[in-house]
C-alpha positions, -999 to 999 in steps of 0.1 A, spaced: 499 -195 -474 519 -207 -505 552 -197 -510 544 -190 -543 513 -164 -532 511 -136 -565 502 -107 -565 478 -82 -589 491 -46 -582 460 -24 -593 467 15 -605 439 37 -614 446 66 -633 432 96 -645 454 127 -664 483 114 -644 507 104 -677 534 131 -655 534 108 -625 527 74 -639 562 64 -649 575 72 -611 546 49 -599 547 21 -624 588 20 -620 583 15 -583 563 -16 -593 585 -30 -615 614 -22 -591 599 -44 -565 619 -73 -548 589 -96 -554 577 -92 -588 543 -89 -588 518 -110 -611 506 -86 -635 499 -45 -632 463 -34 -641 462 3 -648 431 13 -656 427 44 -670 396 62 -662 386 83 -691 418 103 -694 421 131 -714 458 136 -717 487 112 -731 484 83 -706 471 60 -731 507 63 -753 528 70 -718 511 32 -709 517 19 -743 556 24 -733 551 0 -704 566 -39 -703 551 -65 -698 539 -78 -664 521 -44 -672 484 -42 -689 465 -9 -699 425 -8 -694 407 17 -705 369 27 -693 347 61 -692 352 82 -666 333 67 -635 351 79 -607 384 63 -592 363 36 -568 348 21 -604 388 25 -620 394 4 -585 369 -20 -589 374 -28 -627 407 -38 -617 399 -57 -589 374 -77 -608 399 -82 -639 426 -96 -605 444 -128 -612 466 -126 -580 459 -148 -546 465 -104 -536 455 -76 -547 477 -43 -543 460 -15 -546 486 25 -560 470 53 -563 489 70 -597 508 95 -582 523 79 -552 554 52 -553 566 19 -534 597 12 -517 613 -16 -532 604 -42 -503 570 -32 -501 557 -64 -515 579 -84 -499 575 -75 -463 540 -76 -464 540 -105 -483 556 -119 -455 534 -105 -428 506 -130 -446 527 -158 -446 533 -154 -408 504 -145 -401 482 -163 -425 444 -153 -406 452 -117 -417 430 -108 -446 445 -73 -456 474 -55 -444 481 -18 -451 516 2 -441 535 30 -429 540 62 -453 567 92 -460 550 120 -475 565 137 -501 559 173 -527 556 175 -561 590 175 -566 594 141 -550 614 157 -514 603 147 -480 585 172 -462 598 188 -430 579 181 -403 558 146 -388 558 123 -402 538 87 -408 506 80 -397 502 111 -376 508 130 -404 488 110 -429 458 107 -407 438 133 -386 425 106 -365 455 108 -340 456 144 -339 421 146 -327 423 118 -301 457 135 -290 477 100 -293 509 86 -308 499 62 -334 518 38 -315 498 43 -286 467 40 -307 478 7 -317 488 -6 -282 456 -6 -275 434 -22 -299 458 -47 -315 487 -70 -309 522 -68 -314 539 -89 -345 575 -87 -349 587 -104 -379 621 -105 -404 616 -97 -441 637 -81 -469 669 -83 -448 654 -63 -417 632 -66 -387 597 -53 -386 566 -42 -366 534 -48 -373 502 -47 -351 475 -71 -360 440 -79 -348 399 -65 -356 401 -32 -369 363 -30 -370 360 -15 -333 387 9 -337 380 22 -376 346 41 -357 370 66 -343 383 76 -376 402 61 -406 444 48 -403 440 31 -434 449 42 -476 442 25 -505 478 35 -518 489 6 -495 468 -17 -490 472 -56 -503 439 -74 -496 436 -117 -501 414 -124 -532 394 -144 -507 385 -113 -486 377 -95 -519 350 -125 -532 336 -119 -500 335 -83 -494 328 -70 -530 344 -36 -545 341 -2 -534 306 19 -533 312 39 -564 283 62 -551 315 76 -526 333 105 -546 346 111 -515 359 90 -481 351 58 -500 381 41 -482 363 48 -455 337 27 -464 350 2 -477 378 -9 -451 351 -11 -424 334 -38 -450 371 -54 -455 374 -49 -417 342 -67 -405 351 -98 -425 386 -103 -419 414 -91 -394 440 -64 -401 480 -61 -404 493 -23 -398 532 -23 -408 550 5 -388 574 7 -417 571 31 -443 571 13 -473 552 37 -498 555 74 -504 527 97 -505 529 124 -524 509 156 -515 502 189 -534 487 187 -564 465 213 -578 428 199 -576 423 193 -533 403 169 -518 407 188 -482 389 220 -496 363 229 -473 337 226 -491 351 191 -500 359 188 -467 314 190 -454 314 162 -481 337 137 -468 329 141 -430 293 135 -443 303 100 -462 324 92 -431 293 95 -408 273 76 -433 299 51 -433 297 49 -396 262 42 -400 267 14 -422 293 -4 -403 273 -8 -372 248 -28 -394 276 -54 -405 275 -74 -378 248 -90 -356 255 -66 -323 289 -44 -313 304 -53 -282 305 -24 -257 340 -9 -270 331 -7 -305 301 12 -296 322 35 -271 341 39 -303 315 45 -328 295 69 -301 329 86 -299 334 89 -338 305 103 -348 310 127 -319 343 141 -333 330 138 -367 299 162 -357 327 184 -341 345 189 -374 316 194 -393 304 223 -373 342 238 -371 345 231 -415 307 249 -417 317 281 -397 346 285 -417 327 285 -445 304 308 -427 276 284 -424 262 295 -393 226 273 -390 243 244 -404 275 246 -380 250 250 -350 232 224 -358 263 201 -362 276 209 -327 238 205 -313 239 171 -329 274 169 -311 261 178 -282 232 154 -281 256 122 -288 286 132 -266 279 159 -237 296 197 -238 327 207 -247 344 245 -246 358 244 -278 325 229 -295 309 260 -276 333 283 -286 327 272 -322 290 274 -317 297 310 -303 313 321 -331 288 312 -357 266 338 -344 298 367 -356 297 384 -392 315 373 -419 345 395 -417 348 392 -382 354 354 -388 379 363 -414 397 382 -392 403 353 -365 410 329 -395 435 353 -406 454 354 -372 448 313 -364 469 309 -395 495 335 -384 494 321 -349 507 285 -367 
């Protein structure tokens, strides 16, 4: 890789003037300038056109009608003069290395096509939360296979120790394809994908409202290997008023995620025998949250027939019974054990 690789940082927006300059200043604070910024606004109705006016230059408004933040994406992505692409969601913010230690990570390990990292989620206000942190935190993937992230990534990749921005770092790289079946360890917020892999792999499905990183990074993932940097180099910020882990949303994106599965196992010719264990063990534990997320929303006949499904693709489990069980109990029944499962945590 050159050492004069650029970078195209991409920001879609949408009513996000508030968080904008936060995200944009973490840009242009960056220890290796990128390229050019792309913020494409997506049909905002508040003041982000004149907050983006106020914006120096590498920095380059875009405006389009609202089409959903995978077509802001992709507009970007196509408009990309960078040998990278760098994809911020609006409201979250880089540490100032971020570019340059992954930047680094490609020029070690030039094979790698895309490389995502660490995070350190924050509030509204911009303070850490208490609590885990990093990628168990961010992802419900280790949480449901009860391991460590770094036990996750002992297994399915290798270990990359490398010096950048005055300190040493960790990064496991390899095929992400066989692992992403069990569940997604990957955000768009920090991902920096080679132009190359982008020509090849297209832009996201702007039919996905919903899990369409999911998607995607299997398509990125069966095309070109993956860098994870343990390092949390961008900041995630959680809270805002309009959630995309409602319940309701929640049937939604478990849905795209098994559709997703679906598609993935049709991008390449055959899967070896752990990415099927993987993608039989998915869609397994994505069947098991869908029947949990359709009894709380007192879906009985839909949440049996997600842990039948369950059942048919992985064998019996007590809890996946005990949620079957339970489908069968009134409505304020089921509000009563909600009520105390909260007060239990």
């Amino acid at each position: 890789m050159s050492q004069t690789a650029s970078v195209t940082v991409v920001i879609p927006a949408y009513n996000r003037a508030e968080w904008l300059p936060i995200s944009v200043g973490s840009v242009l604070a960056q220890t290796v300038q990128p390229l050019e910024v792309l913020i494409v606004d997506d049909g905002s109705t508040d003041n982000t056109a004149e907050v983006c006016a106020g914006f120096p230059a590498p920095v380059r408004y875009i405006r389009q009608p609202n089409a959903g933040v995978s077509a802001a994406r992709n507009r970007g992505m196509r408009e990309a003069r960078g040998d990278f692409i760098a994809l911020l969601d609006s409201d979250d913010l880089w540490e100032p290395a971020k570019l340059e230690v992954q930047v680094a990570l490609h020029r070690l390990r030039p094979e790698l096509g895309w490389s995502v990292s660490n995070a350190i989620t924050i509030g509204l206000d911009g303070a850490v939360l208490p609590g885990v942190q990093g990628f168990e935190r961010s992802f419900s993937l280790f949480r449901g296979l009860g391991l460590s992230a770094e036990a996750f990534f002992t297994r399915w990749f290798e270990r990359v120790e490398f010096d950048a921005a005055g300190g040493r770092h960790l990064a496991w790289c390899g095929d992400a394809f066989a692992p992403l079946f069990l569940g997604n360890f990957t955000s768009p917020t920090c991902v920096m994908l080679a132009r190359s892999v982008v020509d090849r792999v297209g832009g996201f499905d702007e039919q996905f409202r919903l899990a369409e990183e999911t998607e995607y990074f299997h398509r990125v993932a069966a095309q070109a290997p993956l860098g994870v940097i343990t390092t949390p180099l961008f900041r995630w910020r959680v809270g805002q008023v309009v959630s995309l882990v409602s319940a309701q949303n929640m049937v939604t994106l478990i849905r795209n995620a098994m559709t997703s599965g679906e598609r993935a196992a049709r991008l390449r010719s055959s899967l070896t025998e752990a990415a099927e264990a993987a993608r039989v063990a998915g869609r397994r534990r994505l069947l098991g949250e869908l029947a949990y997320t359709e009894l709380s929303l007192k879906h009985g006949p839909e949440c049996r027939a997600a842990a039948r499904e369950a059942w048919k693709v992985g064998g019996g489990d007590p809890r996946l019974a005990a949620v079957f069980a339970a489908s069968f109990l009134p409505g304020p029944v089921l509000d009563l054990l909600h009520g105390l499962k909260r007060r239990l945590k």
